[in-house]
N, C-alpha and C positions, 0 to 999 in steps of 0.2 A: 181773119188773120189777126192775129196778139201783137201788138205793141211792139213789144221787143222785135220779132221776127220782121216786122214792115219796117223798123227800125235797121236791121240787119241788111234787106235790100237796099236800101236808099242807101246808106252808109257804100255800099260792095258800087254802084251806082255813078255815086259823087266818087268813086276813084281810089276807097280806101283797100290796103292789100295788106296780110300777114304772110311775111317772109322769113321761116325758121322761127317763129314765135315771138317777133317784132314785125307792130303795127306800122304802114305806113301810111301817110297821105299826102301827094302829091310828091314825092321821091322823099317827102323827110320823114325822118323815124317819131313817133310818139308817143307821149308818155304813158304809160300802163300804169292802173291803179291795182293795190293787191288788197281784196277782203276776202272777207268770208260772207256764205251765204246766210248763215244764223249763227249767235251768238255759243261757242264753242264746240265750233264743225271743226272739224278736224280737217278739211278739204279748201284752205285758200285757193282764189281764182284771182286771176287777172282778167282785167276789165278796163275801154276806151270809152270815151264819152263822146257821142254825135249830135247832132239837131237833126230833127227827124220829124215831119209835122208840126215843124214852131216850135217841140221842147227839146229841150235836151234829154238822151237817153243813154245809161251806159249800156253796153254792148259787153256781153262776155266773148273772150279770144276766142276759147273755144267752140262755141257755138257761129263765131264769124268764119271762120277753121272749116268748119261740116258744111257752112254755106260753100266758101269757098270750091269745094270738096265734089259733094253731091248736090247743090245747086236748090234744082224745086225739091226735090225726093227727101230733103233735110226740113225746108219749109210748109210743104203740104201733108205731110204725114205726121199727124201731132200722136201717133204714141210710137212715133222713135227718137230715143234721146240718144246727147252726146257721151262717148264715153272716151276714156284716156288706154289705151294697150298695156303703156308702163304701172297704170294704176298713179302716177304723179300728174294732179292736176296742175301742177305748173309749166309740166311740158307740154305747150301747143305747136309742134314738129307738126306738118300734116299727115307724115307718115303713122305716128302717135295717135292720131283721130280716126274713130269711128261711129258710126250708128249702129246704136241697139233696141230691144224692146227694152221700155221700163223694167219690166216684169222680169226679162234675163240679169238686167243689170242689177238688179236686187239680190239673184240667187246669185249671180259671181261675186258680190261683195259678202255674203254672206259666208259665201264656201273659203273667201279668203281670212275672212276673220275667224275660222274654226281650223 
């Protein structure tokens, strides 16, 4: 298992929850970071930072969302990714989240850019 994703338990674990697309821990709201994943993506995320194995790791919402969500079925299966329904990565609603193949997610972003 990857970093991130043992990162994603522990965090879900020590008590962390997304409610409506704000992070909490221990009943208080926290602050969310906005980047991008490479330098002129056009797709900003938000993202929370935990200690996880002694370092610190950010956590994408989304992807803490799909835990949430579908549980192991999101962590043990590494070729299903997260995806957003509205196409807006900044809404992490869980209703908004799903799992898909890579491979699908490539041809719907493709079909929606043509």
């Amino acid at each position: 298992m990857n970093k991130k994703k043992q990162a994603i338990i522990d965090a879900f674990e020590k008590g962390y929850s997304v409610i409506n697309g704000n992070v909490y821990y221990k009943n208080k709201q926290r602050k969310l970071y906005l980047h991008y994943k490479k330098k002129g993506d056009n797709y900003p995320y938000y993202s929370f930072g935990v200690r996880s194995q002694k370092t610190r790791v950010q956590i994408y919402v989304h992807q803490f969302v799909a835990y949430q969500k579908y549980g192991d079925e999101f962590i043990n299966n590494e070729k299903l990714v997260v995806s957003h329904r509205d196409d807006d990565s900044l809404n992490n609603r869980e209703d908004n989240i799903f799992l898909v193949s890579a491979s699908d997610k490539n041809k719907f972003k493709k079909e929606k850019k043509a």
